[in-house]
LUMSE-344432 format. One record per residue: residue number from 0; residue in three letters; x, y, z of N, C-alpha, C, O in turn. Coordinates in pm, 1 decimal, m for minus. Example, Ala and Ser with C-alpha at 12.3 -4.5 7.8 and 13.67 -1.06 7.14 Angstrom:
<sites>
  resi  resn        nu        nv        nw       cau       cav       caw        cu        cv        cw        ou        ov        ow
     0   ALA    1319.0    m569.0     780.0    1230.0    m450.0     780.0    1320.0    m330.0     780.0    1423.6    m331.9     846.5
     1   SER    1285.0    m225.0     708.0    1367.0    m106.0     714.0    1290.0       3.0     787.0    1340.9     113.8     803.9
</sites>
This chain:
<sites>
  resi  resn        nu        nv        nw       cau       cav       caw        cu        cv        cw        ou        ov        ow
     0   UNK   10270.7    5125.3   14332.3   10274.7    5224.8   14436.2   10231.8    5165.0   14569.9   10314.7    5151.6   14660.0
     1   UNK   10131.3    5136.3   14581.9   10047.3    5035.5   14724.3   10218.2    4939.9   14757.4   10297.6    4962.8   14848.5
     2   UNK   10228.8    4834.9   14648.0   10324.7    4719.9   14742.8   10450.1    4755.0   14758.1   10535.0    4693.9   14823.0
     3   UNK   10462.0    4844.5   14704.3   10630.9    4957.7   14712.5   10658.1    5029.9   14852.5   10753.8    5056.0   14925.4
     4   UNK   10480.5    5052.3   14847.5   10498.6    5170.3   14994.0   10422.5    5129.2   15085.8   10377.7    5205.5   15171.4
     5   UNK   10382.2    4933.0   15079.2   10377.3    4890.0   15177.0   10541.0    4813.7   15217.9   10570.4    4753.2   15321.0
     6   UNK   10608.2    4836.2   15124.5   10753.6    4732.7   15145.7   10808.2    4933.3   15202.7   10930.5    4924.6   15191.9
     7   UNK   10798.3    4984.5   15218.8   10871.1    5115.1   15261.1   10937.5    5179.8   15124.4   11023.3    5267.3   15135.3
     8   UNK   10903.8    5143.4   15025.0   10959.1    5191.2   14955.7   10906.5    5271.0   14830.3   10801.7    5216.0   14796.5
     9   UNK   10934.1    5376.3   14747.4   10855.9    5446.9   14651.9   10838.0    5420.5   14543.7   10936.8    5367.4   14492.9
    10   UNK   10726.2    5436.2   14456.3   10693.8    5412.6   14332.6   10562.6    5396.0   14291.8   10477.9    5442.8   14367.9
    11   UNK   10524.4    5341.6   14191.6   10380.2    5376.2   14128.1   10313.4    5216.7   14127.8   10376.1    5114.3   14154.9
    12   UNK   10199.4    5224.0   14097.5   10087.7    5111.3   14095.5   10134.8    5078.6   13920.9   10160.0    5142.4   13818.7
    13   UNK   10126.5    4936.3   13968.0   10121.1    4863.3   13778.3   10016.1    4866.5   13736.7    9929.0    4874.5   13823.4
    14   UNK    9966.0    4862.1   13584.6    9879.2    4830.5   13508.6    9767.4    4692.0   13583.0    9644.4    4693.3   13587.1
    15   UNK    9861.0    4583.6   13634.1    9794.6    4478.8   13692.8    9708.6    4526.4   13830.4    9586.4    4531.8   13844.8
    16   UNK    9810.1    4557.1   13920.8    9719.0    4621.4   14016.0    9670.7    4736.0   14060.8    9647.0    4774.9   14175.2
    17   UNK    9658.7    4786.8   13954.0    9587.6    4929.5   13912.8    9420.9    4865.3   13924.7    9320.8    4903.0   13985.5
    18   UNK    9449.5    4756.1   13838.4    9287.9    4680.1   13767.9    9241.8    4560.8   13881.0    9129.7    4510.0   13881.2
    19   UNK    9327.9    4533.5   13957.2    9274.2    4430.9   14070.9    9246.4    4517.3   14168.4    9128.7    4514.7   14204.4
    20   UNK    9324.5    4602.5   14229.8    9200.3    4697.5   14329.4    9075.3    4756.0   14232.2    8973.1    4695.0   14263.8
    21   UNK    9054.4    4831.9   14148.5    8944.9    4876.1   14062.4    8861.8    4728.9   14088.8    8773.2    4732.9   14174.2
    22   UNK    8884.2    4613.6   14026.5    8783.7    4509.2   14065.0    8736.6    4502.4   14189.0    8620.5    4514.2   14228.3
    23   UNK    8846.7    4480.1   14255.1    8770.9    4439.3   14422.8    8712.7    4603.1   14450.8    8655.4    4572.0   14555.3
    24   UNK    8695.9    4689.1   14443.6    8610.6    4818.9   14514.0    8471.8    4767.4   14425.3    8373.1    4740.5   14493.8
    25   UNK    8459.0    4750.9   14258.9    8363.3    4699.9   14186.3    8255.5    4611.7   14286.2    8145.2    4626.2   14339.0
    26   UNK    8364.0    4510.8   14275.0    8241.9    4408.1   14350.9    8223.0    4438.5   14543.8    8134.1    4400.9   14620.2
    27   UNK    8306.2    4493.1   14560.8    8292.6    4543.4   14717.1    8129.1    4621.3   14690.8    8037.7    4605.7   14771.7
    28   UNK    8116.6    4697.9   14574.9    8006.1    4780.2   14587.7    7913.8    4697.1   14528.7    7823.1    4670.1   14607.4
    29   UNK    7905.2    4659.9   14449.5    7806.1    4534.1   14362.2    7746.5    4458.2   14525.2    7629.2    4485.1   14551.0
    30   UNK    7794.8    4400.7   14592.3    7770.3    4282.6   14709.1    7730.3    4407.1   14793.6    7620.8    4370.1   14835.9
    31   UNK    7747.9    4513.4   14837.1    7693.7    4684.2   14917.4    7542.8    4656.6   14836.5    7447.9    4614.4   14902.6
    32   UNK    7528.9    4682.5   14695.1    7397.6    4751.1   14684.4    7346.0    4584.4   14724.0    7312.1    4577.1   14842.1
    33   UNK    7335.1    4462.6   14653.9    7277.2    4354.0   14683.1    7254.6    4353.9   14821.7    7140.6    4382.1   14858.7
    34   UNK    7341.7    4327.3   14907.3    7269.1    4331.3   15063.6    7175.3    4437.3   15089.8    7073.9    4401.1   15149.4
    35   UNK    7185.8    4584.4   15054.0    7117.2    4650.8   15079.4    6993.8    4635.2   15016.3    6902.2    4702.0   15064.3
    36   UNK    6965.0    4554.7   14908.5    6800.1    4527.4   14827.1    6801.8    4400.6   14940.3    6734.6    4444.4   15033.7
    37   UNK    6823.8    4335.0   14957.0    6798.0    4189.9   15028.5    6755.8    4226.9   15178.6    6670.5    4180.8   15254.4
    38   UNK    6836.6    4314.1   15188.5    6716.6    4421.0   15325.9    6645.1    4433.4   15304.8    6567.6    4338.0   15311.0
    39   UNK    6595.6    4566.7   15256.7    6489.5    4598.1   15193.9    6361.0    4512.0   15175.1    6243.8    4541.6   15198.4
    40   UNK    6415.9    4396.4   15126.0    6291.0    4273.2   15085.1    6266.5    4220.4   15231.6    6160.5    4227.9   15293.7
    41   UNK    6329.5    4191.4   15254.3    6307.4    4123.2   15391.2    6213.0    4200.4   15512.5    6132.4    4150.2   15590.8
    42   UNK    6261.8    4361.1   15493.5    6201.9    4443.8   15623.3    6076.4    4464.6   15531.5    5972.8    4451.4   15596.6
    43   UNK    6056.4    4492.5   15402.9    5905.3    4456.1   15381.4    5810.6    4372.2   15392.6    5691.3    4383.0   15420.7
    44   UNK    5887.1    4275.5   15363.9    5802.5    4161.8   15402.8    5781.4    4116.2   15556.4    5691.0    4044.1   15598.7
    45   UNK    5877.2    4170.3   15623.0    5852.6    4181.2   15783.9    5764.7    4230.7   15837.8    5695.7    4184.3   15928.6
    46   UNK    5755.3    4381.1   15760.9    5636.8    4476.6   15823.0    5525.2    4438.8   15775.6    5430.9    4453.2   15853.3
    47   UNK    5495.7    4384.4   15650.3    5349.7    4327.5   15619.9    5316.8    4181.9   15713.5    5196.7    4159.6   15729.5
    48   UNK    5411.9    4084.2   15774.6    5375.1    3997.0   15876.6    5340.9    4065.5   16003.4    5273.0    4000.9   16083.2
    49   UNK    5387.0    4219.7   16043.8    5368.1    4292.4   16150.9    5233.0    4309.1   16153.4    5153.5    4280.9   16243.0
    50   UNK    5210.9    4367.7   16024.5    5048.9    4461.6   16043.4    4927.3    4325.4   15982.1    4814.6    4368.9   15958.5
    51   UNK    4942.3    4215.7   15965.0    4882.1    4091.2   16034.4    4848.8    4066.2   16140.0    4733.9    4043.4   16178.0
    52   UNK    4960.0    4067.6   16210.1    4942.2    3996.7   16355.4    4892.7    4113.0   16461.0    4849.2    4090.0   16573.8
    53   UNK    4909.3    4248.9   16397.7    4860.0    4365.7   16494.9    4700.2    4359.2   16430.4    4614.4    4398.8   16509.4
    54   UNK    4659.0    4321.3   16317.9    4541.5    4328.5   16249.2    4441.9    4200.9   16335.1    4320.4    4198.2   16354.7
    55   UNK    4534.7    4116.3   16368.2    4448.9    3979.6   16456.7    4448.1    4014.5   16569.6    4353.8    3983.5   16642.4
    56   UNK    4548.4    4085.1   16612.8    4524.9    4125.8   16752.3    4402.7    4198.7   16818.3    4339.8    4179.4   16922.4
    57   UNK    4394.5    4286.3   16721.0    4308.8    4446.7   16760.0    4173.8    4364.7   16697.1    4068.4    4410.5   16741.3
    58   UNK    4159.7    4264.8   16612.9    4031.6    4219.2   16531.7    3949.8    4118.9   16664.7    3830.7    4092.8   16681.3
    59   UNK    4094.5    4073.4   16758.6    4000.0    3965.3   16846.2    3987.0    4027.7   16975.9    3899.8    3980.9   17049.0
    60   UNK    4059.2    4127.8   17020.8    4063.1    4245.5   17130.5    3895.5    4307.0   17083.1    3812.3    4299.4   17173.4
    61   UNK    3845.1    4368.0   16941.9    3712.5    4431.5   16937.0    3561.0    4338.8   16927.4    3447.4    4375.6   16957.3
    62   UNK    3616.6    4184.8   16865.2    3535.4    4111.2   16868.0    3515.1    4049.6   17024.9    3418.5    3973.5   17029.9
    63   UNK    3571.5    4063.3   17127.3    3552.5    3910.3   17242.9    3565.8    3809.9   17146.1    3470.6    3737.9   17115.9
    64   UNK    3685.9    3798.7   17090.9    3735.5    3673.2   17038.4    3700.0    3603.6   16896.2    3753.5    3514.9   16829.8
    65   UNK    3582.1    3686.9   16880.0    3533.9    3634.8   16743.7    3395.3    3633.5   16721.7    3340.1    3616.5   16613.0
    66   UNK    3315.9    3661.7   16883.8    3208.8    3655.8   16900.9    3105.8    3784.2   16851.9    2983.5    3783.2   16866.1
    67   UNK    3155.0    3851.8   16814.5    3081.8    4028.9   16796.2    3182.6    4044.1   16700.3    3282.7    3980.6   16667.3
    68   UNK    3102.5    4191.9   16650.1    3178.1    4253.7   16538.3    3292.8    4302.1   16558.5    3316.8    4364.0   16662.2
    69   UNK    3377.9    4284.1   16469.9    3522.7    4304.2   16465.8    3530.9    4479.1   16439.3    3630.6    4503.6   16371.4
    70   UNK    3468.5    4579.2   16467.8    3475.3    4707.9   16358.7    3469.3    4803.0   16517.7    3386.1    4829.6   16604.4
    71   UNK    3591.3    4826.2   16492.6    3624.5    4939.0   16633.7    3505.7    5043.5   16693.5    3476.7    5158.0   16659.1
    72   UNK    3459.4    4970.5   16779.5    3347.4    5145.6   16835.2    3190.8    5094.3   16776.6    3086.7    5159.9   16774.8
    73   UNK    3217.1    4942.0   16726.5    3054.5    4880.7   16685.7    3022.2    4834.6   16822.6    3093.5    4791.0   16913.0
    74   UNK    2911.6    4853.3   16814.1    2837.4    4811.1   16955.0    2778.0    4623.3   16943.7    2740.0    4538.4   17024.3
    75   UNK    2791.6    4628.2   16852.6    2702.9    4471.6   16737.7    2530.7    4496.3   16846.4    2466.9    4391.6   16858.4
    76   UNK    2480.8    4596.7   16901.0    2359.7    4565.9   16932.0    2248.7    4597.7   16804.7    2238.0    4695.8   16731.1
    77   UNK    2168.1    4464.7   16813.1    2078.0    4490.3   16727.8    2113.7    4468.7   16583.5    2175.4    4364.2   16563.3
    78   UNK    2091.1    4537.1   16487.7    2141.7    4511.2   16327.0    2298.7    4572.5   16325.2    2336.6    4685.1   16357.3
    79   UNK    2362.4    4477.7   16284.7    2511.7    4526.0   16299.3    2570.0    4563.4   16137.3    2622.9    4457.3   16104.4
    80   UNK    2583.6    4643.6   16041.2    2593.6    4681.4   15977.0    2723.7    4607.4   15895.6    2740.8    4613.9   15773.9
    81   UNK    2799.2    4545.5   15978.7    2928.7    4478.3   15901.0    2872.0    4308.2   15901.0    2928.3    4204.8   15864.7
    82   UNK    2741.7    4333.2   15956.5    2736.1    4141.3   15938.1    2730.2    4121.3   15794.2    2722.6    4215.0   15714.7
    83   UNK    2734.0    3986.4   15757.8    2707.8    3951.5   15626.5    2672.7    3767.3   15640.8    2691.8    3734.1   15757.8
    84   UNK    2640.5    3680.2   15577.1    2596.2    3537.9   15526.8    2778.1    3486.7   15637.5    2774.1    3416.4   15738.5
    85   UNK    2901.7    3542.0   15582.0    3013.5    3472.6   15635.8    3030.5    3480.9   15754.2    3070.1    3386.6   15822.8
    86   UNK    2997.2    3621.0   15807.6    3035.9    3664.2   15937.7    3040.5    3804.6   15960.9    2965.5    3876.6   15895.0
    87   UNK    3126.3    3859.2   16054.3    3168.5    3998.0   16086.8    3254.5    4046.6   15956.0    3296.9    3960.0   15879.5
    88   UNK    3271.4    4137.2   15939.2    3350.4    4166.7   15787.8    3436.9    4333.4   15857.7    3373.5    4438.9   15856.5
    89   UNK    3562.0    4327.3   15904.5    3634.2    4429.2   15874.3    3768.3    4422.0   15795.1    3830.7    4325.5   15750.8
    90   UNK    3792.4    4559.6   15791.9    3914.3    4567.4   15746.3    4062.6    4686.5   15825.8    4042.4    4805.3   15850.9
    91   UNK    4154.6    4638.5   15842.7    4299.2    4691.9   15906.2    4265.9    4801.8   15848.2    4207.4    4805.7   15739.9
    92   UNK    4305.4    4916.8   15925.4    4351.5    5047.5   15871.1    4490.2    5036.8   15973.3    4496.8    5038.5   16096.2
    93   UNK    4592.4    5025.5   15874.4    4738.4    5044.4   15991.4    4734.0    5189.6   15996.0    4756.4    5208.1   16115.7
    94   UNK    4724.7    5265.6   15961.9    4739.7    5450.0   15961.5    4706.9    5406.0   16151.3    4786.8    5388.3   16243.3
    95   UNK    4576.2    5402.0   16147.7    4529.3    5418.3   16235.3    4512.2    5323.2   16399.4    4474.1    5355.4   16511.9
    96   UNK    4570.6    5176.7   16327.9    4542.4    5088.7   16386.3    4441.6    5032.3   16433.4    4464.6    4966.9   16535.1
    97   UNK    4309.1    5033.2   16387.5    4198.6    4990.3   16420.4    4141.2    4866.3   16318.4    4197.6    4833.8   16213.9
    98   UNK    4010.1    4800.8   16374.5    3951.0    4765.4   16228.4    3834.3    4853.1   16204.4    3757.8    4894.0   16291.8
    99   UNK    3827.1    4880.9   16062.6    3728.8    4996.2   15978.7    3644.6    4917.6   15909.0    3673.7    4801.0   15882.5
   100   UNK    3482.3    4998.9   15856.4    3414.8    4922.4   15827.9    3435.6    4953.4   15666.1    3354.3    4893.7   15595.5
   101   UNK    3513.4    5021.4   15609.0    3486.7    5059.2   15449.6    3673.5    5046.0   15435.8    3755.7    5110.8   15500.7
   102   UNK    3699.5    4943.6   15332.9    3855.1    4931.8   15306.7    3920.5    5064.2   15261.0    3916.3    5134.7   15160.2
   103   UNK    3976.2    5065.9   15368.2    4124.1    5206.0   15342.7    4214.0    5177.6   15205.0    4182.6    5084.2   15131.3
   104   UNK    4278.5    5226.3   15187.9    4348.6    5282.5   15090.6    4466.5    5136.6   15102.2    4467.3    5099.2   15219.5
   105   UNK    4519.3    5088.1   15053.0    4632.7    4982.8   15023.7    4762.5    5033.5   15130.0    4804.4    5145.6   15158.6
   106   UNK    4797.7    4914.3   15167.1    4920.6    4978.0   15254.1    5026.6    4848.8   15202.4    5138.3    4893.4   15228.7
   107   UNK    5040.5    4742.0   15155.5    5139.2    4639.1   15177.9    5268.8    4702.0   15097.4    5280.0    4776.1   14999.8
   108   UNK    5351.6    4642.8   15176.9    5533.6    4702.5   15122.2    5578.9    4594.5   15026.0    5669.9    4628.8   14950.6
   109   UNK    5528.2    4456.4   15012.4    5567.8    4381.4   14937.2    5488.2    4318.3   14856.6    5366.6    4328.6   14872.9
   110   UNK    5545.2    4235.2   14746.5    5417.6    4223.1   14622.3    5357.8    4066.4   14724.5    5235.7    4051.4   14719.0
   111   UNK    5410.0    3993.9   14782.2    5403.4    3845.7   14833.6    5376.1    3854.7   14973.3    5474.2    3833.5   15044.5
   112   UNK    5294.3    3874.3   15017.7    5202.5    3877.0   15120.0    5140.8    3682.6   15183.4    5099.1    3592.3   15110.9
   113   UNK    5158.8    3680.9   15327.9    5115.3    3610.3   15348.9    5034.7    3576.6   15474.6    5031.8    3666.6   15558.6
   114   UNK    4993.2    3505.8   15492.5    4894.1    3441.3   15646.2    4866.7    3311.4   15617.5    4850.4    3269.1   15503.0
   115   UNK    4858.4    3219.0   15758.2    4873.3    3121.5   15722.0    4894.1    3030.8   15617.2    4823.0    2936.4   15582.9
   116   UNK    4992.4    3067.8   15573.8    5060.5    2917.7   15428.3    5014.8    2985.3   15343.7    5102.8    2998.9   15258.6
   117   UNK    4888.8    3059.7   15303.3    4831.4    3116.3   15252.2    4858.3    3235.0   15131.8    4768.1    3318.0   15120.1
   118   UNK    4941.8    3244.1   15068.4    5014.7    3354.2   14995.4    4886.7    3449.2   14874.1    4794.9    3404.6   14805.2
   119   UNK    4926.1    3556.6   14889.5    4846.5    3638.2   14789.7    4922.9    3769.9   14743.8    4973.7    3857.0   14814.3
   120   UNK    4916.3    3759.1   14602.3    4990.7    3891.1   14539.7    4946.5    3981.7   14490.0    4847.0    3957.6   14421.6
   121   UNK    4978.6    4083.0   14494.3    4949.7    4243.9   14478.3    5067.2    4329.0   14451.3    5180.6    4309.1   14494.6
   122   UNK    5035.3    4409.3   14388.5    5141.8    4578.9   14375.9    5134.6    4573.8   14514.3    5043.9    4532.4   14586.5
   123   UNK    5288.4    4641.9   14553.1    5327.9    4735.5   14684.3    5200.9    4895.9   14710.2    5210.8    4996.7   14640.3
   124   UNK    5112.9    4882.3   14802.8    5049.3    4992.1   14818.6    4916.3    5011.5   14770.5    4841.6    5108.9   14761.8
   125   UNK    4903.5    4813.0   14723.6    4741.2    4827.4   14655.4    4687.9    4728.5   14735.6    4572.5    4720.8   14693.5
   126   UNK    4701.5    4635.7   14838.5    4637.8    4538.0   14933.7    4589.7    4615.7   15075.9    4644.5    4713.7   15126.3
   127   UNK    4504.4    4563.5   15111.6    4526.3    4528.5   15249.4    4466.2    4443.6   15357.6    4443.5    4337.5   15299.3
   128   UNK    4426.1    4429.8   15487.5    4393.1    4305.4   15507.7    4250.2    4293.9   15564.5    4201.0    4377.4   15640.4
   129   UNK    4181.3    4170.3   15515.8    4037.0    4175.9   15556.6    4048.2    4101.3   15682.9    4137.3    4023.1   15716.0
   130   UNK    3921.5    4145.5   15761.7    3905.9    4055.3   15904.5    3753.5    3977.6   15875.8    3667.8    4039.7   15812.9
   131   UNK    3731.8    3866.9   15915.7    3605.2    3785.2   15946.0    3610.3    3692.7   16009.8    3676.1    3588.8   16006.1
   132   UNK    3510.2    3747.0   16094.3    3470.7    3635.6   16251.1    3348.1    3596.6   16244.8    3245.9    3663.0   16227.7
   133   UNK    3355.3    3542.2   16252.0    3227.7    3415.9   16271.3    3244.1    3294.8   16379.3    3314.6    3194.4   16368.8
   134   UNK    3151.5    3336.9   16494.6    3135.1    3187.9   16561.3    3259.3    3147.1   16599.5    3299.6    3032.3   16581.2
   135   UNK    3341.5    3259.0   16666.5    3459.2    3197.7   16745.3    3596.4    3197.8   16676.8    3696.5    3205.1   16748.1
   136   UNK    3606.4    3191.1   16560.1    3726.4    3166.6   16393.2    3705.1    3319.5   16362.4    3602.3    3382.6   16337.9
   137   UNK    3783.6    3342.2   16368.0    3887.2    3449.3   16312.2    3978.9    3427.8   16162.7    4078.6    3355.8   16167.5
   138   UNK    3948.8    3478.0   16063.0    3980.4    3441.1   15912.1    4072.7    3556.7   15874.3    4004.7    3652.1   15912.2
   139   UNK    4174.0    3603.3   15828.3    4213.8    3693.1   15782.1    4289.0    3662.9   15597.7    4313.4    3559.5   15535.6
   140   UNK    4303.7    3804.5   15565.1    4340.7    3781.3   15448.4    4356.0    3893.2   15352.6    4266.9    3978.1   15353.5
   141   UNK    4484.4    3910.9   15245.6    4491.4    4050.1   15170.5    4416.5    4004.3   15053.5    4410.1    3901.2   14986.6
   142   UNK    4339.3    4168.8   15054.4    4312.5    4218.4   14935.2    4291.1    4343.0   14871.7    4291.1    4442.2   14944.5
   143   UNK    4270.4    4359.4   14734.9    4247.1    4499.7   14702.3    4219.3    4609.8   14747.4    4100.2    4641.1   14748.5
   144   UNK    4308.1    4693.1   14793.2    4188.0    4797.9   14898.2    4153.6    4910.7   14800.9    4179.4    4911.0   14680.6
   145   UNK    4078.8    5026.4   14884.7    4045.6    5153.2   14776.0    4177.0    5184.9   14682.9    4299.6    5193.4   14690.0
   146   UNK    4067.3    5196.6   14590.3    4184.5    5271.3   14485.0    4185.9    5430.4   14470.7    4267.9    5485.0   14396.9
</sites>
Protein backbone atom coordinates (compact mmCIF):
# COMPACT_ATOMS: atom_id res chain seq x y z
CA UNK A 1 0.00 0.00 0.00
CA UNK A 2 2.81 2.80 1.14
CA UNK A 3 5.09 1.98 -2.30
CA UNK A 4 1.95 1.65 -4.57
CA UNK A 5 0.67 4.97 -3.35
CA UNK A 6 3.91 6.43 -3.24
CA UNK A 7 4.35 5.26 -7.14
CA UNK A 8 0.54 6.89 -7.55
CA UNK A 9 -0.83 3.93 -7.60
CA UNK A 10 -3.40 1.60 -5.41
CA UNK A 11 -3.07 -1.31 -3.32
CA UNK A 12 -2.15 -2.88 -0.03
CA UNK A 13 1.13 -3.23 2.17
CA UNK A 14 2.97 -6.81 1.87
CA UNK A 15 3.57 -9.12 4.62
CA UNK A 16 7.41 -7.84 4.21
CA UNK A 17 6.69 -4.32 4.64
CA UNK A 18 3.97 -4.56 6.84
CA UNK A 19 6.96 -5.96 9.36
CA UNK A 20 9.79 -3.45 8.29
CA UNK A 21 7.80 -0.34 9.14
CA UNK A 22 6.43 -2.22 12.52
CA UNK A 23 10.36 -2.61 13.16
CA UNK A 24 11.55 0.76 12.41
CA UNK A 25 8.49 2.58 14.67
CA UNK A 26 9.85 -0.44 17.38
CA UNK A 27 13.18 0.82 17.50
CA UNK A 28 12.25 4.54 16.63
CA UNK A 29 10.60 4.16 20.18
CA UNK A 30 13.18 1.83 21.92
CA UNK A 31 16.15 4.79 20.97
CA UNK A 32 12.81 7.66 22.27
CA UNK A 33 12.66 5.98 25.70
CA UNK A 34 16.77 5.43 25.88
CA UNK A 35 17.52 9.10 25.16
CA UNK A 36 14.91 10.06 27.34
CA UNK A 37 16.61 7.88 30.55
CA UNK A 38 20.10 9.22 29.36
CA UNK A 39 18.52 12.66 30.11
CA UNK A 40 17.27 12.05 32.96
CA UNK A 41 20.76 10.70 34.27
CA UNK A 42 22.56 13.38 33.15
CA UNK A 43 20.10 16.38 34.47
CA UNK A 44 20.47 14.51 37.79
CA UNK A 45 23.58 14.34 38.01
CA UNK A 46 23.77 18.00 36.84
CA UNK A 47 21.60 19.25 39.53
CA UNK A 48 23.52 17.45 42.29
CA UNK A 49 26.95 19.30 40.74
CA UNK A 50 24.53 22.51 40.99
CA UNK A 51 23.63 22.27 44.64
CA UNK A 52 27.60 21.76 45.35
CA UNK A 53 28.78 24.62 43.92
CA UNK A 54 25.67 26.77 45.32
CA UNK A 55 26.56 24.80 48.74
CA UNK A 56 30.41 26.33 48.36
CA UNK A 57 29.22 29.35 47.42
CA UNK A 58 26.76 30.34 50.23
CA UNK A 59 29.37 28.13 52.76
CA UNK A 60 32.30 30.78 51.83
CA UNK A 61 29.84 33.95 51.35
CA UNK A 62 28.76 32.95 55.52
CA UNK A 63 32.20 31.97 56.56
CA UNK A 64 34.57 35.22 55.17
CA UNK A 65 36.06 32.52 53.26
CA UNK A 66 36.57 29.90 55.66
CA UNK A 67 37.47 31.96 58.49
CA UNK A 68 34.12 31.82 60.81
CA UNK A 69 31.36 29.57 60.94
CA UNK A 70 29.85 28.43 57.93
CA UNK A 71 25.99 28.20 59.57
CA UNK A 72 23.75 31.06 58.18
CA UNK A 73 22.81 33.82 60.92
CA UNK A 74 25.92 32.34 63.35
CA UNK A 75 27.54 35.16 64.72
CA UNK A 76 30.85 32.64 65.60
CA UNK A 77 31.14 35.23 68.70
CA UNK A 78 32.35 33.54 71.60
CA UNK A 79 31.44 29.59 71.83
CA UNK A 80 30.25 28.77 68.40
CA UNK A 81 28.11 25.80 68.64
CA UNK A 82 29.04 24.18 65.11
CA UNK A 83 32.82 24.22 66.05
CA UNK A 84 34.28 20.89 66.47
CA UNK A 85 38.39 19.34 66.72
CA UNK A 86 38.03 19.64 62.38
CA UNK A 87 36.55 22.89 62.04
CA UNK A 88 33.21 24.74 61.30
CA UNK A 89 30.71 21.86 60.57
CA UNK A 90 27.55 22.74 58.34
CA UNK A 91 25.30 21.32 56.26
CA UNK A 92 23.29 22.51 52.60
CA UNK A 93 19.71 22.73 53.03
CA UNK A 94 18.85 23.30 49.11
CA UNK A 95 14.94 23.74 50.14
CA UNK A 96 16.19 26.67 51.53
CA UNK A 97 19.50 27.52 50.31
CA UNK A 98 21.41 28.20 53.27
CA UNK A 99 23.97 26.31 55.45
CA UNK A 100 22.04 24.64 58.61
CA UNK A 101 23.39 23.53 61.71
CA UNK A 102 21.38 19.99 62.10
CA UNK A 103 21.40 17.80 58.57
CA UNK A 104 18.10 18.24 56.61
CA UNK A 105 16.42 15.58 55.16
CA UNK A 106 18.42 13.95 51.86
CA UNK A 107 17.99 15.74 48.66
CA UNK A 108 20.52 14.04 45.91
CA UNK A 109 18.77 13.01 42.43
CA UNK A 110 21.49 10.58 41.69
CA UNK A 111 22.98 7.46 43.35
CA UNK A 112 26.90 8.85 42.15
CA UNK A 113 27.54 12.00 43.58
CA UNK A 114 30.63 13.87 43.31
CA UNK A 115 33.24 16.79 44.42
CA UNK A 116 36.44 16.98 43.69
CA UNK A 117 37.48 13.47 41.99
CA UNK A 118 35.97 12.47 45.00
CA UNK A 119 32.86 10.13 44.34
CA UNK A 120 30.33 8.90 47.03
CA UNK A 121 27.19 6.71 46.76
CA UNK A 122 23.86 6.82 48.13
CA UNK A 123 20.01 6.14 47.32
CA UNK A 124 18.43 9.14 45.32
CA UNK A 125 16.92 11.34 48.33
CA UNK A 126 19.10 9.93 51.18
CA UNK A 127 22.52 12.26 50.91
CA UNK A 128 23.34 15.48 51.33
CA UNK A 129 26.18 17.79 51.55
CA UNK A 130 28.44 18.58 54.52
CA UNK A 131 30.42 21.94 54.79
CA UNK A 132 33.87 22.31 56.91
CA UNK A 133 36.07 25.21 57.23
CA UNK A 134 38.85 25.38 58.96
CA UNK A 135 41.67 27.93 58.72
CA UNK A 136 40.94 29.23 55.30
CA UNK A 137 40.04 25.34 53.38
CA UNK A 138 36.80 24.82 52.70
CA UNK A 139 36.08 20.78 52.58
CA UNK A 140 32.87 19.62 51.22
CA UNK A 141 31.23 16.34 50.89
CA UNK A 142 27.89 13.90 50.65
CA UNK A 143 26.45 12.19 53.22
CA UNK A 144 23.63 10.55 54.98
CA UNK A 145 21.22 13.08 55.89
CA UNK A 146 18.05 12.76 58.34
CA UNK A 147 16.15 9.94 57.88
Amino acid sequence: MVKKKLNGQEGSVNLLEFGLITAIVLMAAVYFFLGGSWMKIRMNHGNDSLAVNTADSVARINSNNGLNCVVDGCGSSGHCPHWSSIGYIGYFDNVANKIVGEKPKGYNEYSTMEIDRNQFHGDPGTMVIKVIAKEGEMVLSWELGRQ
